[in-house]
C-alpha positions in Angstrom: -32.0 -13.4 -13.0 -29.8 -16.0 -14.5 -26.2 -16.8 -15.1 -23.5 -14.8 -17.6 -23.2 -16.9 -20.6 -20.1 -17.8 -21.0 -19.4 -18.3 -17.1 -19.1 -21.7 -15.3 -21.8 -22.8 -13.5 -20.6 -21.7 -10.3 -19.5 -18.2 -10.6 -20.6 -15.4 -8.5 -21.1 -12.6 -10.8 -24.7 -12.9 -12.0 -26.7 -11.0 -15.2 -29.6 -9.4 -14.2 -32.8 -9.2 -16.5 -35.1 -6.6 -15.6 -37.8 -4.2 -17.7 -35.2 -1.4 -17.7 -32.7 -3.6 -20.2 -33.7 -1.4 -23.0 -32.8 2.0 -20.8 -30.0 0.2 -19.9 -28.7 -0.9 -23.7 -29.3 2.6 -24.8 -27.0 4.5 -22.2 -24.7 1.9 -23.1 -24.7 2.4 -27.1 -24.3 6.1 -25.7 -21.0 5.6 -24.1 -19.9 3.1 -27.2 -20.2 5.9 -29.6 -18.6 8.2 -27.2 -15.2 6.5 -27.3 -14.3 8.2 -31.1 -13.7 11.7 -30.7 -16.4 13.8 -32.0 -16.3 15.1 -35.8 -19.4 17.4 -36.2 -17.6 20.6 -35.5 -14.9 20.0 -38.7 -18.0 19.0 -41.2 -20.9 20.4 -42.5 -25.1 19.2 -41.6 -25.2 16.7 -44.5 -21.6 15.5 -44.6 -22.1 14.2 -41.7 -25.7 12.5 -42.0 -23.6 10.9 -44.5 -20.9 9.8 -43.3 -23.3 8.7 -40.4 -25.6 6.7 -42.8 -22.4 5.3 -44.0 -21.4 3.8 -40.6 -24.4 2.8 -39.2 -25.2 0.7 -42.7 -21.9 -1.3 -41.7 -22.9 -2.3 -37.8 -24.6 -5.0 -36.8 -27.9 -5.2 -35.7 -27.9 -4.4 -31.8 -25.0 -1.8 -31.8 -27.0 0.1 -34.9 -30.1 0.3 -33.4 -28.2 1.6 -30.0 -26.2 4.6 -32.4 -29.3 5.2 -33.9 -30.9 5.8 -30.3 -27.5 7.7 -29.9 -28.5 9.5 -33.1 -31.8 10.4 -31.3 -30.5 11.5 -28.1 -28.3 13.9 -29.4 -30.8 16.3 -30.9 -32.2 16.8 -27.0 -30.7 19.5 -25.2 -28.8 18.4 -22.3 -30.2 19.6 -18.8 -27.5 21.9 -17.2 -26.2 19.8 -14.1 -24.4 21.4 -10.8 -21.2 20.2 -10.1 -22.2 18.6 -7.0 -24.5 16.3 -8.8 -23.9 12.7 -8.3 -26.8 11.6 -10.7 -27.2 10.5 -13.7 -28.6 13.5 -16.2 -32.3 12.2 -15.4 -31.2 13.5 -12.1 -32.6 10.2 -10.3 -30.2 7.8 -10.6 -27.1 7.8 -8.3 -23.7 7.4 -9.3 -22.0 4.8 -8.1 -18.6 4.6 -9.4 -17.2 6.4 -12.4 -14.3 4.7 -15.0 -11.9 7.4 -17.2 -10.3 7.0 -20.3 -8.9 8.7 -23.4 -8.7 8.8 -26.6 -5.6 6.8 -28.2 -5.0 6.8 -31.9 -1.8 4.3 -31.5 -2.1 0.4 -32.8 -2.7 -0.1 -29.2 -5.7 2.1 -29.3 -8.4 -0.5 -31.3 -7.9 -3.0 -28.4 -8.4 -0.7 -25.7 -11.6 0.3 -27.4 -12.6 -3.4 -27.9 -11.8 -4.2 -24.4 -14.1 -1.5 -23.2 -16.6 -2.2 -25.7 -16.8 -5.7 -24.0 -16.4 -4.7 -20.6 -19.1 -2.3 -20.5 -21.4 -5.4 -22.6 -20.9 -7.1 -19.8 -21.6 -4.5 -17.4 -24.8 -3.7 -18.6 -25.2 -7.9 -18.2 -24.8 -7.9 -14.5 -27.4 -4.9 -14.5 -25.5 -2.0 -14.1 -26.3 1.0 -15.7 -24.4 3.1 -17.9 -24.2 6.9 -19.0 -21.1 8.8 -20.2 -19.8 12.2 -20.0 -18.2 13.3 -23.6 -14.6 14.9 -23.5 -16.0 18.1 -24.0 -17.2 18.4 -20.9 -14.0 17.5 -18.8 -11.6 20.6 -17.9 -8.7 19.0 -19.8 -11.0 18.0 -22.8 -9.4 14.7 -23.3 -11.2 12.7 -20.8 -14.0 10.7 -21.0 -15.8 9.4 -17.7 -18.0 6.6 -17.7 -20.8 6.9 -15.1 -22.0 3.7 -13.5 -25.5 3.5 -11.2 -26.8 -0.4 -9.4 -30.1 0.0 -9.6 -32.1 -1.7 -6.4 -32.5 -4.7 -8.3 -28.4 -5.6 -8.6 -27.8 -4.0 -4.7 -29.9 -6.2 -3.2 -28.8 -9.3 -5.5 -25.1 -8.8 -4.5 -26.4 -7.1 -0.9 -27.3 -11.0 0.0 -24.4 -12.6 -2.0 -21.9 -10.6 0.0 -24.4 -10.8 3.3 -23.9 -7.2 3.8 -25.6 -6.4 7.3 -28.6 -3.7 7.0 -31.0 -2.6 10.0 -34.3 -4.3 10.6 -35.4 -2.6 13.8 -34.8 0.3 16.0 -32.5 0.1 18.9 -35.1 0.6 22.0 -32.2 -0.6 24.7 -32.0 2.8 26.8 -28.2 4.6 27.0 -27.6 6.2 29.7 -23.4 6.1 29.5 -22.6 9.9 31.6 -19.0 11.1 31.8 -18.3 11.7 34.7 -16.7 15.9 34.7 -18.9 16.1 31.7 -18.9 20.1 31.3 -15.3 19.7 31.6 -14.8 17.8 27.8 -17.4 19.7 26.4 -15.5 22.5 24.4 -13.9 18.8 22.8 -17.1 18.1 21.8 -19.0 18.1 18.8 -23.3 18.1 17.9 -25.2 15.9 18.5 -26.1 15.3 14.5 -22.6 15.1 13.9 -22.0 12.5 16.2 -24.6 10.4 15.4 -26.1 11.4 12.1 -28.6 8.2 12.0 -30.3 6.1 14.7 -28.7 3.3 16.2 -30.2 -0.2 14.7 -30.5 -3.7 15.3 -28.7 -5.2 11.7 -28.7 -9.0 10.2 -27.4 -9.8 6.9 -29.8 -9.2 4.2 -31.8 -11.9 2.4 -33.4 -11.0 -0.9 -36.2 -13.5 0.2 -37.1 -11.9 3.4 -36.9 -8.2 1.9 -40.2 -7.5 4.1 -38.4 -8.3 7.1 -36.4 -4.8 6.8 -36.7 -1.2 7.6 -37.0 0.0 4.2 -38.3 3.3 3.7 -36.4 4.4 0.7 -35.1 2.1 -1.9 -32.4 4.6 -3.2 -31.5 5.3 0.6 -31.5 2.3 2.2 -27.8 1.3 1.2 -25.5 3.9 2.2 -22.9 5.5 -1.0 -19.9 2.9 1.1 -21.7 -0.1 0.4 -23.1 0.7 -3.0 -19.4 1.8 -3.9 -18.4 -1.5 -2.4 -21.4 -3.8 -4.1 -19.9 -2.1 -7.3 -16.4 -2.3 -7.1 -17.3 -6.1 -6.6 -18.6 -6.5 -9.7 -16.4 -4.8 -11.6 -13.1 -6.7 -9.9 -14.7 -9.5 -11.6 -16.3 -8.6 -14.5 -14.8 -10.3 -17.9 -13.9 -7.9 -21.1 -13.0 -11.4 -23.3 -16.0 -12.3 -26.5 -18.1 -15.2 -25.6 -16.5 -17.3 -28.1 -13.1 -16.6 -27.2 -12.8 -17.4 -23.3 -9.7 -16.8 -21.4 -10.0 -16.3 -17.6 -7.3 -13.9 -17.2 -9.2 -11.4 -18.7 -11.3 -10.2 -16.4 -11.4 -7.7 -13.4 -10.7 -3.8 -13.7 -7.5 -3.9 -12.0 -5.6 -5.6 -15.3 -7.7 -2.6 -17.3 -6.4 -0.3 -15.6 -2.8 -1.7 -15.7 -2.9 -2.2 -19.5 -3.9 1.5 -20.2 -7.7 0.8 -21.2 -8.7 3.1 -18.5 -6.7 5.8 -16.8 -8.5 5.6 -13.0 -11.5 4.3 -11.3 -13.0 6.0 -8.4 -16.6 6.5 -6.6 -17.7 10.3 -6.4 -17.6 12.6 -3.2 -20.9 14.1 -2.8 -20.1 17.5 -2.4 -17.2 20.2 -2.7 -15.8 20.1 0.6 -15.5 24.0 1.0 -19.2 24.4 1.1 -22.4 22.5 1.1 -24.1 21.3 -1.8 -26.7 23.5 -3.5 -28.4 20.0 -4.8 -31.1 19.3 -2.1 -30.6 15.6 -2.7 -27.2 15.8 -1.4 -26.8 15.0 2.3 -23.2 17.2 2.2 -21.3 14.7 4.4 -17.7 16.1 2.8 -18.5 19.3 3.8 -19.3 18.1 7.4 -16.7 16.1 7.7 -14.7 18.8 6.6 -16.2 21.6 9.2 -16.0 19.2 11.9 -13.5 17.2 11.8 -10.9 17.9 8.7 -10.2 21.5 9.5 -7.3 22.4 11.0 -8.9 24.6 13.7 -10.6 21.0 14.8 -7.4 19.3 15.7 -8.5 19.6 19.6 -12.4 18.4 18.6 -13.4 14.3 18.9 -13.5 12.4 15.8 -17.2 12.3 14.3 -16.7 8.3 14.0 -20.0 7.3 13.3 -19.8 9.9 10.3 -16.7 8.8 9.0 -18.1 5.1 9.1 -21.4 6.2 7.4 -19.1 8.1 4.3 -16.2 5.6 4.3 -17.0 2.5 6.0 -16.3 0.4 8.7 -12.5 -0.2 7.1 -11.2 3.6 7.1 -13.8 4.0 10.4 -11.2 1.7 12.2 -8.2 3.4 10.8 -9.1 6.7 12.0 -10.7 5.5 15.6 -7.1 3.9 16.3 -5.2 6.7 14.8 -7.5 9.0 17.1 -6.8 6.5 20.0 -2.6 6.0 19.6 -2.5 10.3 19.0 -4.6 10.2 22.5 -2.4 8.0 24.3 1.2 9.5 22.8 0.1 12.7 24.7 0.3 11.1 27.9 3.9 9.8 26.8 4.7 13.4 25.5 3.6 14.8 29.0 6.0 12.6 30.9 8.4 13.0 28.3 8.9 16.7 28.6 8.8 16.6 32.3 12.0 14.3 31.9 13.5 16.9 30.0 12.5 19.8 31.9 13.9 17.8 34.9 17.8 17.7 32.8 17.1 22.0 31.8 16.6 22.7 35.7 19.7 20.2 36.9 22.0 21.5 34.4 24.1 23.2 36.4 24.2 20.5 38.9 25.7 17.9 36.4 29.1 16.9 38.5 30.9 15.4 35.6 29.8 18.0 32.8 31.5 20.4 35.3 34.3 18.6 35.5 34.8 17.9 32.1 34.5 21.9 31.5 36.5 22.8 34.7 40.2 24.0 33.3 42.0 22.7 35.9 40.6 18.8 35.4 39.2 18.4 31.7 41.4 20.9 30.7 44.8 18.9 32.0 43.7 15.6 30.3 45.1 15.3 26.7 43.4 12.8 25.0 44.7 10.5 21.6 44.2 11.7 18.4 41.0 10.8 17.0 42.7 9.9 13.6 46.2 8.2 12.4 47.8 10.6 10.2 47.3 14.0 10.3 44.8 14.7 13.7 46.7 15.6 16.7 45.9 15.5 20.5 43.1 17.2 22.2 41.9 18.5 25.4 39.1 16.6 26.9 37.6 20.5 27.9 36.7 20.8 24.1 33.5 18.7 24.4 32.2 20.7 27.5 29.2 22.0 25.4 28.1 18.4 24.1 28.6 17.3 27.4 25.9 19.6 28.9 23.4 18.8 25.8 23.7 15.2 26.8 22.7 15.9 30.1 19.3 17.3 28.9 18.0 13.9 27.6 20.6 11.7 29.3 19.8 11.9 33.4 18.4 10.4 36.3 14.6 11.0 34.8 15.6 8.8 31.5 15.4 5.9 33.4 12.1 6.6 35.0 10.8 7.6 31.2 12.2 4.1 30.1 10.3 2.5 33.1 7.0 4.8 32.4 7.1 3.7 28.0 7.2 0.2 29.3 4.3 0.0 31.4 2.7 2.4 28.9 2.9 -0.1 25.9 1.1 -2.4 27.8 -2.1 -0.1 28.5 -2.0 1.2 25.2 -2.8 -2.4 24.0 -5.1 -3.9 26.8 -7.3 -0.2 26.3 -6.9 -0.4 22.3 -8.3 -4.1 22.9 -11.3 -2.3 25.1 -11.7 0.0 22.3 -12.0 -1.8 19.5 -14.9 -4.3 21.4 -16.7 -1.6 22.5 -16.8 -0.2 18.3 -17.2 -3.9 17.3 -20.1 -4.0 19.5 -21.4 -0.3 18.1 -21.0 -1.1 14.2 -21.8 -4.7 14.6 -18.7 -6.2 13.2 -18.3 -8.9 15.7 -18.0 -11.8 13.4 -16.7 -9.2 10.8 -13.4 -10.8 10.5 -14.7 -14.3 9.7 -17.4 -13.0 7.2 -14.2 -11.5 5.3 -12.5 -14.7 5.0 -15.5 -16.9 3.9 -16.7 -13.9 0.9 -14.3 -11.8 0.5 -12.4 -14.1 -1.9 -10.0 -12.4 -4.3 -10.9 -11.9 -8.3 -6.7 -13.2 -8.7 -7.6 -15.7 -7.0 -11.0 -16.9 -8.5 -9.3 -16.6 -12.0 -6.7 -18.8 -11.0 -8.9 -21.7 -9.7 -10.0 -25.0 -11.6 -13.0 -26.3 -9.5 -14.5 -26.4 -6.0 -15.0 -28.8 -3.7 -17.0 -29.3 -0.2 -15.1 -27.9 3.0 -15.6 -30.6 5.9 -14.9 -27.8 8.5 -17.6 -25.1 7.0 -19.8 -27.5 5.0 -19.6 -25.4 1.9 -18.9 -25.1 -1.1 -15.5 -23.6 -1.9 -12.8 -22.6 -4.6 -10.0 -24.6 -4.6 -6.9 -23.8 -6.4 -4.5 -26.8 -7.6 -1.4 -26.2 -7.1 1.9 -28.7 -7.5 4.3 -28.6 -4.6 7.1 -27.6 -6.9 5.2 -24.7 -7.8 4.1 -23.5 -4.5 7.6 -23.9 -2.6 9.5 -22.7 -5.7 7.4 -19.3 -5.5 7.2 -19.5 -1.8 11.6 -19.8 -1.6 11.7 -16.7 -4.5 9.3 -14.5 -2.1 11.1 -14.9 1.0 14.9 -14.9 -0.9 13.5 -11.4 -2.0 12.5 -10.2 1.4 15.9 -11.7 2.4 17.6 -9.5 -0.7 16.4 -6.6 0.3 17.5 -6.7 3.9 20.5 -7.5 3.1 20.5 -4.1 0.3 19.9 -2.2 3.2 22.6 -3.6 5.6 25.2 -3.0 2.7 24.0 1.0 2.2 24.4 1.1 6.1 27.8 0.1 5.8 28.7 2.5 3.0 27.2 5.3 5.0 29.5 4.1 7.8 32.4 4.6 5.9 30.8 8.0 4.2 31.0 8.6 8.2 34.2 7.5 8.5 35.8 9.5 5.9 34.2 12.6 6.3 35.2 12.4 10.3 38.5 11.9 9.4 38.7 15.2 7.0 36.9 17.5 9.5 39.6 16.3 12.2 42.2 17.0 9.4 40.5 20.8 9.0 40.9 20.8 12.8 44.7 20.3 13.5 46.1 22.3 10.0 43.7 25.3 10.0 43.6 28.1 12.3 41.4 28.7 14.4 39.8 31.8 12.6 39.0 29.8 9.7 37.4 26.5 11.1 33.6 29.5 11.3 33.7 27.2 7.9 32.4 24.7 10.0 30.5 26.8 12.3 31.7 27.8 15.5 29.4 25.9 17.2 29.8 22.7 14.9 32.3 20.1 16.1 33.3 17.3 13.3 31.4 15.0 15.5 28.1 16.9 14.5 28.2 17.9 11.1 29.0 14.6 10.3 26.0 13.0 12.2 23.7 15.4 10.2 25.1 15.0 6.9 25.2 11.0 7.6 21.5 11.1 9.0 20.5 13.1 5.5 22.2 10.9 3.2 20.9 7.5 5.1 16.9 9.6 4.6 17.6 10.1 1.5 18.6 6.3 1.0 16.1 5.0 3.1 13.0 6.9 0.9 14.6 5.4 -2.1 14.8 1.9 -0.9 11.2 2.2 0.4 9.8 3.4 -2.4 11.4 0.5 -5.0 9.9 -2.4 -2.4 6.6 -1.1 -2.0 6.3 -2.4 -5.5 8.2 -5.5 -4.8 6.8 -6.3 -2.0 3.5 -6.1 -3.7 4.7 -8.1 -6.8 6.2 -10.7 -4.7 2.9 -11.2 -2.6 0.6 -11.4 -6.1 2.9 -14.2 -6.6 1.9 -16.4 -3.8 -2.1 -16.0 -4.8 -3.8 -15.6 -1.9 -6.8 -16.7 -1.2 -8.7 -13.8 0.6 -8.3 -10.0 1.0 -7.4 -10.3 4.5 -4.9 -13.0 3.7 -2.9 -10.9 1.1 -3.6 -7.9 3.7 -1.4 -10.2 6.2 1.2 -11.4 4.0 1.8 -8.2 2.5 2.1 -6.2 6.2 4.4 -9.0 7.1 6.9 -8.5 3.9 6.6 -4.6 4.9 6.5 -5.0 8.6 10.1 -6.7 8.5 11.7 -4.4 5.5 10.6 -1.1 7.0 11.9 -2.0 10.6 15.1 -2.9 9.1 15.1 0.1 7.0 14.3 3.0 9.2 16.0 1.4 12.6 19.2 -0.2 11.4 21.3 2.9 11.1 19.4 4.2 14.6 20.7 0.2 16.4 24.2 1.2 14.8 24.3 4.7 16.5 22.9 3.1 20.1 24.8 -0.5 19.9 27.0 -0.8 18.0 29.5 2.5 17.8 32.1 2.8 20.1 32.2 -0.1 21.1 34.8 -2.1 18.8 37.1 0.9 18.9 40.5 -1.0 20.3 43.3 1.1 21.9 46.0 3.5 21.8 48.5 1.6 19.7 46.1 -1.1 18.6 43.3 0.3 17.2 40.7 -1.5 15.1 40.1 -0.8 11.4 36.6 -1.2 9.6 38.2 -2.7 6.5 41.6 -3.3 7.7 44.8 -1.1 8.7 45.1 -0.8 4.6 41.6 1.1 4.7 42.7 3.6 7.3 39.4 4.2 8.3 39.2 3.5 12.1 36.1 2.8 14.0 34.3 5.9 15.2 34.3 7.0 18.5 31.6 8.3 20.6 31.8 11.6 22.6 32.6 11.2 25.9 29.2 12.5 27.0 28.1 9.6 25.0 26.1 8.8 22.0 22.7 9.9 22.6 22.7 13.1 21.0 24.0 11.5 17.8 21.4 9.1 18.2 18.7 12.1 18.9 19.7 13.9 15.6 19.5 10.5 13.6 16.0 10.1 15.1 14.7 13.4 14.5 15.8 13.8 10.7 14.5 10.0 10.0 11.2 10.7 11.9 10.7 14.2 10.9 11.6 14.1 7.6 9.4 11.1 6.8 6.8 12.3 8.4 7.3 15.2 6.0 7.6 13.6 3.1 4.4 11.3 4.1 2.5 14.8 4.3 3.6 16.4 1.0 2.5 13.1 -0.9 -1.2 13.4 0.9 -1.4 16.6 0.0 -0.3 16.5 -3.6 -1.1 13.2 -4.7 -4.7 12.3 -5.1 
């Protein structure tokens, strides 16, 4: 095991030497050949020895012996594989990750291939192995996929670079955890095997030199297909495509191949179809139990097989999904008291004094109120909003303030019991220190191509990258980051205004339809309709439909402003970019919701002195809330934001891979 040529002395990524090279260089001059399209079916036998003789008499020596092997290899049928396989066509090596690409016969189209011919050189260097899958046999017939495999030699190199933590002996403390009402939960619950599909281990972070020190009874086992996806994806994030005599550090890492086009995706394998188990007996068939268990839609009321997801995933999308499971259990507590608040408004409703009042004929019927424009709405009775008057009542009564009182203390056991939660799985998956091992490994391939040295930390007493950076540089990008952010808010504040003035305006016609049109003709509207409603809901579309739009052009930003600042580790950039995101998306989804529950009604003058939102010229006047109030307006804005992203979050699961 020694160093990539070509690499400083103190770079991670290592090249592996190990009896298999020649396996290894012959898959790869497989997958070289395999990036022209195929010819044999559009020439005859011996025109193509020819033009084969031809070629191979103009490469140099390595690549021509590897066509030649190509050559060889050809002449052997293939053995037919299932589409569950996730092995190489020996059927013993697993694949690990798997690259696409495609033909391109544009200018562009050499320096792809020269890319990947170097990439994949380089591949084979750090001791991956390589085997590819011709266009033929893709359903589109254009695609080529490039299957990668880590033999145990390169897993348990990068296994004690990364200090991934693997068992070393058998958990013998006794359990003896009993819920109490047990029978009570168990249609909730799920097998035993499903639960816990492997024993529970002591783990410590592997050392290559103390290999005998760990439960190992299967080489090809003993790393789960997470971390070998992980141990790979490590590699390639750093792996160079530049010639040895031409160096240049910003070429390296799969992310800027993918970007320039030189591959179309990179992703690891499932190991099954999730519809039914695998007919390969190698194949465990997690997807399918994940799938029967805990993906199907009849499962919604079943626990989450966590241990499961962990041992397909990881510990990462384990997390996710334990506090997703945890904040959907503790929103149906809040939906409970919730709908007893508004049960308490349906059975009071006809013991609302002022909604009665309001309808009597004799009290809300005498009181004329102002028009509700300048020019052409006239006065009306205050008896005409008797029917919003009673659907405010439903969510507006004496239960809302007990509701606000219960989603306060609420907020605060949700947190302390998340906190309880997330120790206990800490304690279960043995990520205690997890964080901290992040920060001190998990540096980014951005930012280990941007550094010039390393130097000792006083604090760790290691070794570290260092990136030199002048002050003008790092406040000048710092300023253009948070100016953006600061843009962006600002964008959205300026589409709330014009949707206050859409409101506005189309307030002002509906009023208009009101006083000149008869009373037959206003079922245009809807007889059930007031102006006050219709424009709420065509407002709360159009502000949707703005806010998706806005959120979809700063996901990008955001993430191009936060490449920007280079940070150091994964969790870093995690916490920047959440922070740029955190503060857009509040903006963006609750400024026009603050508006509705703040801010209307409030600077609306008086008769003879009212107050305009761009001056008396504008003639648009301040909007008015019912005299029930605001809420339902605020209650329909709600809904269509929530509802309809919600939505549109599902549609893009489900159609976007």
């Amino acid at each position: 095991m020694h160093r990539i040529t070509g690499k400083s002395k103190d770079e991670i990524l290592v090249e592996m030497k190990n009896p298999e090279d020649s396996q290894s260089g012959e898959d790869y001059g497989h997958s070289l050949n395999s990036t022209s399209p195929t010819q044999s079916s559009m020439v005859t036998r011996s025109e193509g020895d020819a033009m084969s003789a031809c070629l191979l008499s103009q490469m140099p020596g390595i690549w021509r012996k590897r066509a030649l092997f190509l050559k060889f290899r050809s002449r052997i049928d293939k053995h037919p594989q299932s589409k569950d396989s996730v092995f190489f066509r020996d059927g013993v090596r697993r694949v690990d990750f798997v690259l696409s690409y495609m033909d391109d016969h544009t200018k562009d189209g050499e320096k792809k291939l020269e890319r990947r011919k170097e990439y994949e050189a380089n591949l084979i260097k750090a001791g991956l192995e390589l085997e590819i899958e011709d266009k033929s046999e893709s359903d589109d017939g254009k695609t080529y996929f490039l299957k990668i495999h880590a033999p145990w030699e390169v897993l348990a190199t990068y296994a004690d670079v990364l200090k991934i933590k693997v068992p070393f002996k058998a958990n013998d403390i006794p359990s003896h955890y009993e819920m109490p009402l047990e029978w009570l939960f168990r249609p909730f619950q799920l097998p035993e095997k499903v639960m816990n599909p492997e024993p529970d281990y002591f783990t410590s972070p592997f050392d290559k030199s103390k290999i005998d020190f760990f439960l190992i009874e299967d080489k090809d086992t003993f790393f789960p297909p997470s971390t070998r996806n992980r141990i790979v994806y490590y590699i390639l994030a750093r792996c160079p495509y530049y010639k040895e005599d031409r160096k240049d550090k910003e070429k390296k890492g799969l992310k800027r191949l993918l970007n320039n086009g030189t591959y179309t995706s990179a992703f690891p394998l499932h190991d099954c179809r999730y519809w039914k188990p695998s007919k390969d007996p190698n194949c465990e068939s997690e997807r399918h139990n994940l799938y029967k268990h805990w993906a199907h839609f009849f499962c919604f009321y079943k626990e989450q097989p966590l241990n499961l997801i962990r041992k397909y995933y990881g510990e990462k999308i384990g997390i996710y999904f334990a506090w997703l499971g945890f904040y959907t259990e503790m929103l149906f507590f809040a939906a409970v008291v919730g709908l007893i608040c508004f049960m308490y408004g349906l059975f009071t409703y006809d013991e609302n004094v002022w909604s009665k009042e309001i309808c009597d004929a004799d009290i809300g019927g005498s009181i004329v109120m102002c028009p509700l424009c300048d020019k052409k709405c006239g006065y009306w009775k205050l008896n005409s909003t008797c029917e919003s008057s009673w659907q405010s009542h439903l969510f507006d009564n004496v239960a809302t303030v007990f509701f606000a009182i219960f989603m306060g203390i609420w907020v605060t056991l949700f947190l302390e019991f998340w906190k309880r939660r997330q120790s206990r799985l800490e304690y279960e998956w043995d990520l205690v220190d997890f964080e901290e091992e992040q920060q001190q490994l998990q540096l980014r391939p951005e930012y280990e191509t941007k550094c010039t040295g390393r130097r000792l930390n006083r604090v760790t007493q290691e070794v570290e990258w260092v990136l030199h950076r002048n002050k003008v540089d790092f406040v000048g990008k710092l300023f253009l980051c948070w100016v953006t952010v600061v843009l962006w808010m600002a964008l959205i504040i300026a589409s709330i205004i014009g949707v206050i003035a859409y409101r506005l305006a189309v307030y002002a016609a509906f009023a208009s339809i009101m006083k000149d049109s008869p009373t037959s003709k206003i079922q245009v509207v809807g007889s059930l309709i007031t102006p006050q409603l219709a424009t709420s809901v065509t407002a709360s579309c159009i502000n949707f439909v703005i806010i998706m739009i806005l959120n979809f052009f700063y996901e990008r930003v955001a993430i191009w402003i936060t490449d920007m600042e280079i940070p150091k580790t994964h969790l870093e950039y995690e916490n920047k970019l959440t922070m740029k995101m955190f503060l857009f998306q509040f903006v963006n989804y609750y400024s026009s919701c603050f508006y509705v529950a703040f801010f209307k009604g409030k600077f609306v003058g008086y008769p003879g002195k009212y107050t305009y939102m761009f001056g008396e010229w504008s003639s648009l006047r301040n909007e008015e809330c019912d005299p029930g109030g605001c809420l339902i307006e605020l209650t329909t804005q709600l809904v269509i934001v929530m509802a309809g992203k919600q939505l549109w979050g599902n549609v893009q699961e489900a159609l976007v891979p």
